[in-house]
VOGU-3710 file (C-alpha; in Angstrom, 3 decimals, decimal comma):
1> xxxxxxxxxx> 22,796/-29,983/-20,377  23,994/-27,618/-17,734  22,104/-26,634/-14,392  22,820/-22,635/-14,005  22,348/-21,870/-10,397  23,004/-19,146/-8,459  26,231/-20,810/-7,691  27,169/-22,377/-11,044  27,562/-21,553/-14,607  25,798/-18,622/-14,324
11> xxxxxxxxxx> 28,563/-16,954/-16,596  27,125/-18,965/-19,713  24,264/-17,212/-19,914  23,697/-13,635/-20,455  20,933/-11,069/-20,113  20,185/-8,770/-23,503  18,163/-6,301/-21,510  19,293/-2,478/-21,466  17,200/-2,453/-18,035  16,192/-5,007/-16,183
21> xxxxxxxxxx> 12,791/-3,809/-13,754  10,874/-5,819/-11,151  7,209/-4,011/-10,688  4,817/-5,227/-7,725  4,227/-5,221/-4,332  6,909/-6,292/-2,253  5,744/-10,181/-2,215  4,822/-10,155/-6,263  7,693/-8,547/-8,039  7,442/-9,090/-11,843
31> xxxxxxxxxx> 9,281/-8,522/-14,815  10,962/-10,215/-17,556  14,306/-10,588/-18,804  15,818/-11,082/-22,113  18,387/-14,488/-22,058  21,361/-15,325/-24,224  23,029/-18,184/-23,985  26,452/-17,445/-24,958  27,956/-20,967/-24,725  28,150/-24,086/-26,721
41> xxxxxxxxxx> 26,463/-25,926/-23,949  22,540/-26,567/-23,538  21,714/-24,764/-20,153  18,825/-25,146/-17,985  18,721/-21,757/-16,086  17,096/-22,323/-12,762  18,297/-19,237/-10,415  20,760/-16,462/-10,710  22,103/-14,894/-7,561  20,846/-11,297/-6,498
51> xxxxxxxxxx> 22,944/-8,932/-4,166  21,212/-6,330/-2,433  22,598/-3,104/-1,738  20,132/-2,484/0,934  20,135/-4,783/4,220  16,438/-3,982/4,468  15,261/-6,374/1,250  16,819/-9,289/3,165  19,212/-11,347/2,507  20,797/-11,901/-0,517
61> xxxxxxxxxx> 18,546/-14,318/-2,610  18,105/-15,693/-5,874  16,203/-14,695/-8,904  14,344/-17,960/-9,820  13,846/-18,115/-13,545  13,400/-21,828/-15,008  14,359/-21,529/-18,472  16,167/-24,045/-21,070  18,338/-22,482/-23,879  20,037/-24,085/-26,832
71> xxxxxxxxxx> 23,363/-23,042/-28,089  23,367/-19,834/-29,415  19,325/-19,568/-28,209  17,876/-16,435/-27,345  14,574/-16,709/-25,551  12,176/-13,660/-23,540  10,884/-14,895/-20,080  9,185/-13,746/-17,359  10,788/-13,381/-13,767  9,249/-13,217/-10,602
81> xxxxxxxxxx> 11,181/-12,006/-6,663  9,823/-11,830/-3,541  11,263/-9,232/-1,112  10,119/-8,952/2,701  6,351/-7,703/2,784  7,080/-5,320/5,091  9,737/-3,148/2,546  8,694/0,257/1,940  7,258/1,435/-0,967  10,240/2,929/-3,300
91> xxxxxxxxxx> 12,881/2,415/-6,017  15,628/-0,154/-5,177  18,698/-1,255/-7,080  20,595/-4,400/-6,800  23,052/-6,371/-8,481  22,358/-9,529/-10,591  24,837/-12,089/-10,948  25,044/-13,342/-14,712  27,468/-13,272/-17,872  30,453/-13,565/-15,248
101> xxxxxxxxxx> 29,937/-10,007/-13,876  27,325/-8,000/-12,157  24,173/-5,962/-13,930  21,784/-3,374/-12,217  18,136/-4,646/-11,446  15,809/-2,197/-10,085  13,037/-3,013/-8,273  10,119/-0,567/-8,028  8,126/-1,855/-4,995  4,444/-0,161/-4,849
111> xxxxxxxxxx> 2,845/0,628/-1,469  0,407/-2,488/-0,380  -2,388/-2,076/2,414  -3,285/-6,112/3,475  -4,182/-6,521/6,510  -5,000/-10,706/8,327  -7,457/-11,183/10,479  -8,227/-14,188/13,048  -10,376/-15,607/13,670  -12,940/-14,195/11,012
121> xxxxxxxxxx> -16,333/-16,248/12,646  -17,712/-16,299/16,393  -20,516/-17,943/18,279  -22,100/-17,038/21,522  -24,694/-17,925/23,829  -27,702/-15,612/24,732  -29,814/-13,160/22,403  -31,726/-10,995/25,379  -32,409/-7,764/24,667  -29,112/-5,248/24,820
131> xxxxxxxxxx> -27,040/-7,850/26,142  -23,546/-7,448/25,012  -21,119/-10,347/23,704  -17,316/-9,602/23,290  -14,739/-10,790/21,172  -10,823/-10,585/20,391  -9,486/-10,622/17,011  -6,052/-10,939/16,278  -4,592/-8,586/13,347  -2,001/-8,540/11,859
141> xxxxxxxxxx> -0,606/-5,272/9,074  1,089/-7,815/6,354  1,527/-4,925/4,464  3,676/-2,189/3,844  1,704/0,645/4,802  0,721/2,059/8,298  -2,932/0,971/8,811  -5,407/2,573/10,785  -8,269/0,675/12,573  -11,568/1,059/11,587
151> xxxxxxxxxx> -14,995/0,694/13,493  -17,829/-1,158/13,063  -21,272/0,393/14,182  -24,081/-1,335/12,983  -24,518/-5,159/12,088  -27,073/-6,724/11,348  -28,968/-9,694/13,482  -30,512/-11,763/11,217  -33,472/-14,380/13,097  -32,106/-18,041/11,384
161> xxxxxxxxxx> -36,007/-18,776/10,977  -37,722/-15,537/9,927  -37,731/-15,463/6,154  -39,020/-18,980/5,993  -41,394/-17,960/8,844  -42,691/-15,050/7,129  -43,074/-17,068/4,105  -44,687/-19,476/5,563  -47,531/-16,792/7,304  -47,720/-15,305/3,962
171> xxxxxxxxxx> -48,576/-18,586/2,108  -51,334/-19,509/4,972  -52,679/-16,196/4,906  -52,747/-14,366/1,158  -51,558/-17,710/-0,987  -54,753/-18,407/-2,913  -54,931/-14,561/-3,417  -52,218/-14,713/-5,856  -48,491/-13,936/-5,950  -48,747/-9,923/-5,581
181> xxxxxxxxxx> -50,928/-10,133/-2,399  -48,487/-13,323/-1,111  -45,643/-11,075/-1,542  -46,921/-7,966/-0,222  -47,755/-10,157/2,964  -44,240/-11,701/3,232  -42,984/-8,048/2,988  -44,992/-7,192/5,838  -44,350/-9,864/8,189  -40,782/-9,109/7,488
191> xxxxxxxxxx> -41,029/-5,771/8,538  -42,814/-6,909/11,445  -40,581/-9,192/13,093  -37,129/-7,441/11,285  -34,950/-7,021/14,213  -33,205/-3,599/14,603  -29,391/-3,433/13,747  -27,252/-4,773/16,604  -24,496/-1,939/17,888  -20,999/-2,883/17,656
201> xxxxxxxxxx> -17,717/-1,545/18,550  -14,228/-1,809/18,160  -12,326/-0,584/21,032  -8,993/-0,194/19,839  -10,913/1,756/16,929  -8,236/4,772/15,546  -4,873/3,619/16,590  -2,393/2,793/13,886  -0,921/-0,266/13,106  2,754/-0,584/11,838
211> xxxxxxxxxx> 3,983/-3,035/8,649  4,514/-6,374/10,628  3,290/-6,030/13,629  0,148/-7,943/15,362  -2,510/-6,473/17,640  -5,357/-8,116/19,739  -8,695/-6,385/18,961  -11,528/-6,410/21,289  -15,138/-6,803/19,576  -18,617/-5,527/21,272
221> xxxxxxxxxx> -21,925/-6,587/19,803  -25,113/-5,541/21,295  -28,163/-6,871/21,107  -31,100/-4,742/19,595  -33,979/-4,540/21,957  -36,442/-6,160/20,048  -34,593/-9,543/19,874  -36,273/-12,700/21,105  -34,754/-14,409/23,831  -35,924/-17,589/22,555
231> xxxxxxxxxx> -34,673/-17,213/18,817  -31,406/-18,045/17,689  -29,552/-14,854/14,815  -26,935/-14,688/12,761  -24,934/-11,658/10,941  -22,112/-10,377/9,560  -20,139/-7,085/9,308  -17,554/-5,783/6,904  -14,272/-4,630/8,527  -12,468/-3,107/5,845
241> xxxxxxxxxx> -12,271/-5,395/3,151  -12,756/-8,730/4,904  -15,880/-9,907/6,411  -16,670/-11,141/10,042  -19,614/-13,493/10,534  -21,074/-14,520/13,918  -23,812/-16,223/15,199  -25,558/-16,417/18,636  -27,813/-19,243/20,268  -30,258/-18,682/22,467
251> xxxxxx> -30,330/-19,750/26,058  -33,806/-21,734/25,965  -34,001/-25,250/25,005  -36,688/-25,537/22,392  -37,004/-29,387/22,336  -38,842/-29,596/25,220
//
């Protein structure tokens, strides 16, 4: 059997397709491609070499395909090609290597808005009233589109203890009047002892970030005013589409 690379026997095999397209995001490129192998040899088909017109989609690379044909076979498969993350959405043509001469492949890269962010969970020391803790996040655009920053306003301070707290006043209180009256207590103790939401801020908040760059984002969360010094919260905020969690101790020692 013969091991078609990018660099050998790739002129045994030969692709059937009138067009050969590549659909995706620049890091998922998909398609499929219709093989013929045109010798009297079993080939394994690993890779077949790709030249790009463009010096943007990176070097040239190979198409990896892992396929085995029989003499004569014909056989559909799927193809997958990764270009740099940060190429523009558009139509792109280059040349694949394969039947001893060159065929078009175009690649029709969509647009792709990821962003990273790290790290994703804080902790800090002190829940007084209105005092302020800061952060910095590192992001990074690892996609192809410009991305603006968004804010954050309000986040919630959850107290660790005060659904099982409330619970537990409920039980004590309104638990041998039956479940309705247990759980219209429990609301009510949860109301009472609900913090307010926390204020937060983002202060690079409305700049733009280019495809493949990295910025270092500063993070303010404020305290509500009707926090307890003495009780440790907990909360999380949504910035775009991934989440931030954080949690914050309080300054007293409780085991005494």
């Amino acid at each position: 059997m013969l091991r078609v690379t990018s660099e050998a026997f790739h002129e045994k095999v030969n692709a059937d397709n009138e067009e050969i397209i590549l659909n995706g995001p620049p890091s998922n490129l998909r398609g499929h491609i219709f093989l013929r192998n045109s010798s009297d040899d079993a080939l394994s088909v690993k890779a077949l070499k790709l030249v790009h017109a463009e010096k943007r989609l990176g070097e040239n690379a190979s198409l990896k395909i892992g396929s085995r044909l029989k003499p004569g076979e014909q056989k559909l498969e799927s193809i997958t090609h990764q270009l740099p993350p940060q190429t523009p959405p558009g139509t792109y043509e280059s040349n694949l290597i394969i039947g001893g001469a060159e065929r078009k492949i175009k690649m029709i890269v969509q647009p792709h808005l990821h962003v990273s962010i790290y790290p994703d969970s804080f902790s800090f020391i002190g829940t007084d009233p209105g005092k302020t803790h800061t952060a910095q996040i590192t992001l990074t655009n690892t996609g192809n589109l410009s991305f603006t920053i968004p804010d954050v306003k309000h986040v919630a301070a959850l107290d660790m203890d005060l659904i099982c707290r409330a619970f537990g006043f409920a039980l004590r209180s309104k638990g041998s009047e039956g479940y309705h009256s247990t759980m219209d207590e429990l609301a009510k103790n949860v109301n009472r002892y609900l913090p307010d939401w926390a204020s937060a801020h983002i202060e690079e908040a409305g700049q733009t970030i280019q495809p493949g760059a990295t910025k270092i984002l500063h993070l303010n969360i404020t305290m509500p005013q009707n926090t307890d010094a003495n009780k440790d919260y907990t909360g999380n905020m949504r910035f775009w589409n991934k989440s931030i969690s954080y949690e914050i101790k309080s300054q007293s020692d409780q085991t005494k």
